[in-house]
N, C-alpha and C positions, 0 to 999 in steps of 0.2 A: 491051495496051500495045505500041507500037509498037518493033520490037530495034534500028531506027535511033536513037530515039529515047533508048534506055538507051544506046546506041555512043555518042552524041555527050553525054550527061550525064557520061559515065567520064571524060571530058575536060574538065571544067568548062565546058560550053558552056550561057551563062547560058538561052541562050530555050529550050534542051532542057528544063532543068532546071523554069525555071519554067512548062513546058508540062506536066511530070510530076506537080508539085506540084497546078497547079491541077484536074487529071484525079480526083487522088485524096485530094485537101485535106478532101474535105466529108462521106466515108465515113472518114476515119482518127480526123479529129477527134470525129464521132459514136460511134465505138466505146471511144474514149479517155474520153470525157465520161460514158458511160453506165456504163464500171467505176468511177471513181471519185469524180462527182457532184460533183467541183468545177472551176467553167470554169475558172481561173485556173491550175489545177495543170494540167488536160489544155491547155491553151496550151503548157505549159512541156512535156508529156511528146510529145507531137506535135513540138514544135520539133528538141527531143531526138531525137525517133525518125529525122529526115528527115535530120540531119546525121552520123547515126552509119551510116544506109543509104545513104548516096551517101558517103561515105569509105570505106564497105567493099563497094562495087558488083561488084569483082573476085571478091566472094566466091559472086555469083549464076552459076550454072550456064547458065540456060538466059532468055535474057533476053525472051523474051514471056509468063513466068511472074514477074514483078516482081512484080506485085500481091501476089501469093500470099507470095511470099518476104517482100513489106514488109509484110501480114500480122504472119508468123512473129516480124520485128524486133520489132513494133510490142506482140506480146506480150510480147515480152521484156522493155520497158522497161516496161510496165505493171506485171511480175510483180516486176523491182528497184524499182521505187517501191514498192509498196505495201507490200514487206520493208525496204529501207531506212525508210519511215514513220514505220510502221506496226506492225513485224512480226505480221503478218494473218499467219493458219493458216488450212487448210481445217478446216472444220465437222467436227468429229469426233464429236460428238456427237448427231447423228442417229441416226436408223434406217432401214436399206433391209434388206428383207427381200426373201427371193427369189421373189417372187411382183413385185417390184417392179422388181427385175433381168431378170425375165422379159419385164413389161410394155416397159421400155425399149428391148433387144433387139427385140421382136416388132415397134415401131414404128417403128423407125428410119427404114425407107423410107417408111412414112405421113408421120410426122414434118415431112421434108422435101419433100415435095409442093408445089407451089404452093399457094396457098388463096385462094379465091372467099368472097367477103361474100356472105352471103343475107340478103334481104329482112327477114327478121324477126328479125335477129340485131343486138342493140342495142352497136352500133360503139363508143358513148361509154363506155359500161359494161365491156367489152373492155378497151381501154385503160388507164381507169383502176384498171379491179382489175389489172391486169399490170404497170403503173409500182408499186403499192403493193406486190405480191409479190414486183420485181426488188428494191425498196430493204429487204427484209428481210432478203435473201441476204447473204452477206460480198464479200469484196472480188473476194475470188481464185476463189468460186463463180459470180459475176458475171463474171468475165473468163472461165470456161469456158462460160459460157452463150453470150456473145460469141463466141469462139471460133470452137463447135460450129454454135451458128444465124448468126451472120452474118457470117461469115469462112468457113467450111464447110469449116475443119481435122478432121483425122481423130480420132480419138481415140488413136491413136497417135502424133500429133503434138502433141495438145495436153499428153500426159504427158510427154513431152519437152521441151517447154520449161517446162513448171514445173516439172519431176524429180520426177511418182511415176511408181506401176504405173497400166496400164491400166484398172485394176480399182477405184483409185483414183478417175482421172475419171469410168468407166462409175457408179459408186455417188453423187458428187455429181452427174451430169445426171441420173440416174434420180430422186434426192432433189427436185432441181429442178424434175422435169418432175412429179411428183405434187402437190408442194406447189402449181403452177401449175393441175394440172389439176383437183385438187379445187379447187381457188377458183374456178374458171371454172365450175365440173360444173352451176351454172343458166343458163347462157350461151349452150346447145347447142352449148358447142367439145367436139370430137372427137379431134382432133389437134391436138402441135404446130408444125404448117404456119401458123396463125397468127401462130406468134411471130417469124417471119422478115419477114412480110406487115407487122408490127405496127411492126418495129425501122425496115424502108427507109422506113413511111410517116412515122415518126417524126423519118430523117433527111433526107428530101426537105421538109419541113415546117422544117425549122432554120434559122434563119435569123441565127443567132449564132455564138460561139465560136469565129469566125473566126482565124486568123493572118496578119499580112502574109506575101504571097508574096514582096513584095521584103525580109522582115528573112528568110525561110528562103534564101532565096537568097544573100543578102550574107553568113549566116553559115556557108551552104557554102561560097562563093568565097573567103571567107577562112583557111579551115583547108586544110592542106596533106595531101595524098593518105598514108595510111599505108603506101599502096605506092612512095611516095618515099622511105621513110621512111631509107631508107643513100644516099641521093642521094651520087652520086662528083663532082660537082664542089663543091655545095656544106657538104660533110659534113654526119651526119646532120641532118634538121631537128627532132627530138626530139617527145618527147609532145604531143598537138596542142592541150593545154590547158596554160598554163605561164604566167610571170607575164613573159611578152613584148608586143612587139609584137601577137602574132597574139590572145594572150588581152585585152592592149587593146581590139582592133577588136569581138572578142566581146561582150564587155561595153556595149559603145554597141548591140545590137543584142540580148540576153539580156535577162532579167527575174533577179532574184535568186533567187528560186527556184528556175529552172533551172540559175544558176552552181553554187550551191550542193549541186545533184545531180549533173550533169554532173563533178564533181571528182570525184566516187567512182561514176559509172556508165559501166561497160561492159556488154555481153552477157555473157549467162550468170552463173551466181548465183553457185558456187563463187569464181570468176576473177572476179568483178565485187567480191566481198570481200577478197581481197587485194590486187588491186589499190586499192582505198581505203584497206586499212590500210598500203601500201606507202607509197603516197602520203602517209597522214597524216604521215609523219614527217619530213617536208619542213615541215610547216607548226610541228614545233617549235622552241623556240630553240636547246637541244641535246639530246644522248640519247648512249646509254653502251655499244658493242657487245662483249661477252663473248665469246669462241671459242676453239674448238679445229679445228684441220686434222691432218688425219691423214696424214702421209708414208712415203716408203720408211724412210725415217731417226729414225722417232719422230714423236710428238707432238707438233706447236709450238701452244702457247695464245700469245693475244695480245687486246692491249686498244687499245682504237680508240675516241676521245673523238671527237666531231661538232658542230661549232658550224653553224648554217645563217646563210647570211644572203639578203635578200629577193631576190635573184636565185638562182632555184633551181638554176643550172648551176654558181653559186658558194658556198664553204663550206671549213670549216676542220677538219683534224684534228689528231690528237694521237697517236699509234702507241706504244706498249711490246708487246716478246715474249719469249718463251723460247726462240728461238734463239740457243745458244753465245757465239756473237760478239758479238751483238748485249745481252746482258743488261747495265743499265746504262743505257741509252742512251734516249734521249726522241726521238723523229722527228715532226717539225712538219710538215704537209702543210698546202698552199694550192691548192686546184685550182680551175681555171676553163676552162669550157667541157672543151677536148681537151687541156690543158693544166695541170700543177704547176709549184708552188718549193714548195723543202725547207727545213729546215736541221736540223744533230744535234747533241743537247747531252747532257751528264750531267748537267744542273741541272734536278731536275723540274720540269716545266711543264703546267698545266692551261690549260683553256680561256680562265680570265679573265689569263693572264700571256703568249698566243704575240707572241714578239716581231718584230714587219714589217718591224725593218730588218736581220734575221738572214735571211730568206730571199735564196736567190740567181737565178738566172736561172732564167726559164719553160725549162719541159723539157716537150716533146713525144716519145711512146713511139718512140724505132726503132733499129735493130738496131746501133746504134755505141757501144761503151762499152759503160758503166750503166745509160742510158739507158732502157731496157727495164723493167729493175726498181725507177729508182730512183724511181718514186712509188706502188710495186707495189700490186695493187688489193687487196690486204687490208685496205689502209687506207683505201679510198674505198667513197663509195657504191657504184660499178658492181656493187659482187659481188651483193651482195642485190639491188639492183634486176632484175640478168640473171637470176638462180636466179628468184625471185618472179612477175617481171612479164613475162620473155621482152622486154626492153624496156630493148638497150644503152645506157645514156648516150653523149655525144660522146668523154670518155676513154675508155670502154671501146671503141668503135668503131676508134679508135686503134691499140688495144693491137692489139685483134683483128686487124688490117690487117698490124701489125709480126708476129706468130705466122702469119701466112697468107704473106709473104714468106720467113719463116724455114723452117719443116717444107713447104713445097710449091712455093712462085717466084709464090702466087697473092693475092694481098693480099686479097681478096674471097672465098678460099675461106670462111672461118671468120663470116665475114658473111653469106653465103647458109646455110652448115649453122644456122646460130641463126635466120633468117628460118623454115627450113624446119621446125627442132626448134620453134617457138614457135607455128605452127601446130597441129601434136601436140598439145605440153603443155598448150596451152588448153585441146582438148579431154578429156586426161586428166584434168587440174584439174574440167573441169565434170560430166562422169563419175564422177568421185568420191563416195563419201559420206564424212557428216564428223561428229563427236561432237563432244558438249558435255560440258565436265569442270568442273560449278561455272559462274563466268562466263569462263571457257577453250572458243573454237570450235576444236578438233584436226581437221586435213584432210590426210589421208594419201591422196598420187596416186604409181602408178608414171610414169618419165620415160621419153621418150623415147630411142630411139638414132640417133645418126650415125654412117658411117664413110666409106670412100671408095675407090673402084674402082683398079684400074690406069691410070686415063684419069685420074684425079682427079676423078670426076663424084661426086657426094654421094648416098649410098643410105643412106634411113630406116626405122627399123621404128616402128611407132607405139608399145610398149610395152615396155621394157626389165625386167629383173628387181632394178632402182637405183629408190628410193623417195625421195622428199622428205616429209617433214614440219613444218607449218604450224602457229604456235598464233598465235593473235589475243584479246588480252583489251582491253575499252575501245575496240573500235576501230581499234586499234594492232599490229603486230606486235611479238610477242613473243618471240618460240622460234622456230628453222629448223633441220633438219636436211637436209642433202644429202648421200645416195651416189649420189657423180656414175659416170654409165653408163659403161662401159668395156668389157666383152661383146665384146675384139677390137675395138670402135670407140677415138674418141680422147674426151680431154675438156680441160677447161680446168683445175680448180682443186685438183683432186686425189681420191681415192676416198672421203674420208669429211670432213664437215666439217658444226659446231655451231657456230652463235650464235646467242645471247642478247642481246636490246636491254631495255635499262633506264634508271635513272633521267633518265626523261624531264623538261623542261622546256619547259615552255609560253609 
């Protein structure tokens, strides 16, 4: 692939894009189609794949190696599909003995050979005993067979993006490669160099399961660069799925299947689960957050009631704490977009009684007054969104802006440390492993640190000795704990902090 070619794609330049598209449409789609056997679904995971690798193009190293990298993508959404599904597991219940381990090993390089048809070698019989043995593998044994023969990832690489050991993949290709080769054993196949020969002839031969080049395109042109995503003149432009305009144009241009995955798919398995269960709770009507923060000063619990409504950037709260002053007192939050009204009362109030002509003027966060704290994000989504997703909403973009004026003269300090800390965290989150407690997923990642030079320049370490703790039941989040990093760096929300999300409403 041409590195002009990806230069001018990173720029939304449409005849780039669908010059790229069409170079590498008819091998992505074939290798999509052949893990999971339905056209309809590999349409949607193909569409998927093109638009999440050209919004994150910035993330390619070495740009005449695209292929390989959209590759890598392209497993990935294969591997959250068929777990979102599905939840497909590999075949555990095999047997590879090591004689069989041996055999794999000793052929690798055979394996991979080019392969020549001989004369007396019956082509048709080939074929169809190899379609009948791919479709008896499971999902995710078919995606490394994939992989390994016709993508020609490492084995090191392919246990990376599905998260086992090496030993792991090496046991299912070997599994693979016997089950193939006794079937073939009156075929005079030798190696498997056929199987590469077998896949290209199969997708040079396709003549379906096409996607339009102009809906992957219109539905790239329409989503906004994630590396915009703190854009300073037009604040941020927020998650690039949302119930806007831009997720509008989507939809004329999606299939429902794909909306409906794309709402909960990111890269990577870890990070691609909580972000859907972050997400889910945006789509309830309300939900009930529990906590505790832990101070220089003591303990402050606090209750935080959540009303959504169908614009996701607006919604309603409800605030009680046990802070001194404050016990008594009922605090009504209305936020929108970068923006709250308040108002305090003694007179309890829940969700179905906040009253709309008690609120007083929109407050935007900055450093005059109250101002700062008076719609303080304990009581808004930002907190858990930022911990969770690495992924400030417009209020909290704000806040961050007024604290980066305050402690340094730099409004964008604290906006870049979170772009820089959310790269990390991703990564720790998908590095992770994670237990099952009952129908409880627990996902415990070390966080990141930041801190910052005499220059004021931002220095990270990728892994702090400050954990977060994740629980997800239904789908949902349920439980969070954060000790936020501090290690001589700085933080946002204090050393130690628990909430609890409940009674949910749908």
């Amino acid at each position: 692939m041409e590195k002009d070619l990806i230069n001018r794609a990173r720029k939304k330049d449409v005849q780039a894009i669908s010059e790229i598209v069409q170079k590498t449409q008819r091998k992505v789609i074939y290798f999509v189609y052949k893990v999971v056997n339905d056209e309809e679904l590999a349409k949607d995971i193909v569409l998927q794949s093109y638009i999440l690798a050209f919004q994150n193009l910035d993330q390619l190293m070495d740009d005449g190696n695209f292929e390989h990298w959209f590759g890598r993508k392209v497993s990935e959404q294969l591997l959250n599909q068929i777990e979102y599904e599905k939840n497909s597991s590999l075949n555990s219940s095999f047997y590879v003995d090591e004689e069989d381990r041996i055999e794999f090993d000793a052929n690798v390089r055979n394996d991979k050979m080019p392969f020549k048809i001989e004369s007396f070698m019956n082509v048709q019989e080939i074929q169809d005993t190899t379609r009948s043995v791919l479709n008896l593998l499971t999902e995710k044994q078919r995606l490394m067979l994939m992989m390994y023969y016709f993508e020609n990832m490492s084995i090191f690489e392919i246990a990376d993006v599905i998260g086992v050991s090496e030993n792991a993949v090496k046991d299912n290709l070997a599994y693979i490669r016997k089950k193939i080769m006794n079937t073939l054993s009156n075929a005079n196949i030798r190696s498997m160099s056929f199987l590469s020969w077998f896949l290209n002839d199969q997708m040079s031969k396709m003549i379906s399961c096409y996607v339009s080049v102009d809906t992957i395109v219109e539905a790239i042109r329409c989503i906004p660069q994630q590396v915009g995503i703190y854009d300073n003149t037009s604040g941020i432009l927020g998650w690039w799925l949302r119930k806007t305009a831009i997720s509008k144009a989507l939809i004329v241009v999606l299939s429902m299947t794909l909306m409906s995955f794309i709402l909960g798919a990111l890269s990577g398995s870890n990070y691609n689960t909580i972000v859907k269960a972050t997400e889910k709770l945006d789509t309830l009507e309300s939900f009930h957050i529990k906590g505790v923060q832990h101070t220089q000063n003591g303990d402050i619990d606090f209750d935080v009631y959540i009303k959504n409504t169908d614009d996701i950037d607006e919604y309603y709260a409800v605030a009680t704490t046990t802070i001194p002053e404050e016990v008594g007192y009922y605090y009504v939050f209305h936020y929108k977009d970068n923006q709250c009204q308040k108002y305090i009362t003694t007179t309890p109030v829940d969700l179905n009684s906040i009253d709309g002509s008690q609120f007083g003027e929109y407050l935007t966060p900055s450093t005059n007054g109250n101002d700062l704290v008076d719609c303080y994000i304990l009581s808004s989504k930002s907190l858990y969104k930022e911990i969770l997703t690495m992924q400030p909403d417009s209020y909290d973009i704000a806040l961050l802006k007024v604290y980066g004026r305050l402690f340094s003269g730099d409004e964008n300090l604290r906006i870049r440390a979170v772009d820089k800390v959310r790269v990390l965290d991703e990564e720790n989150i998908n590095e992770a492993s994670f237990e099952r407690d009952g129908d409880i997923k627990r996902i415990k990642y070390n966080l990141a640190l930041w801190k910052t030079d005499n220059s004021n320049e931002i220095i990270t370490e990728q892994k702090s000795d400050s954990s977060n703790m994740v629980e997800i039941r239904d789908g949902y989040i349920t439980h969070l704990e954060l000790n936020d990093p501090f290690d001589g760096g700085q933080y946002y929300y204090g050393s130690y902090l628990k909430m609890d999300f409940m009674d949910f409403v749908e």
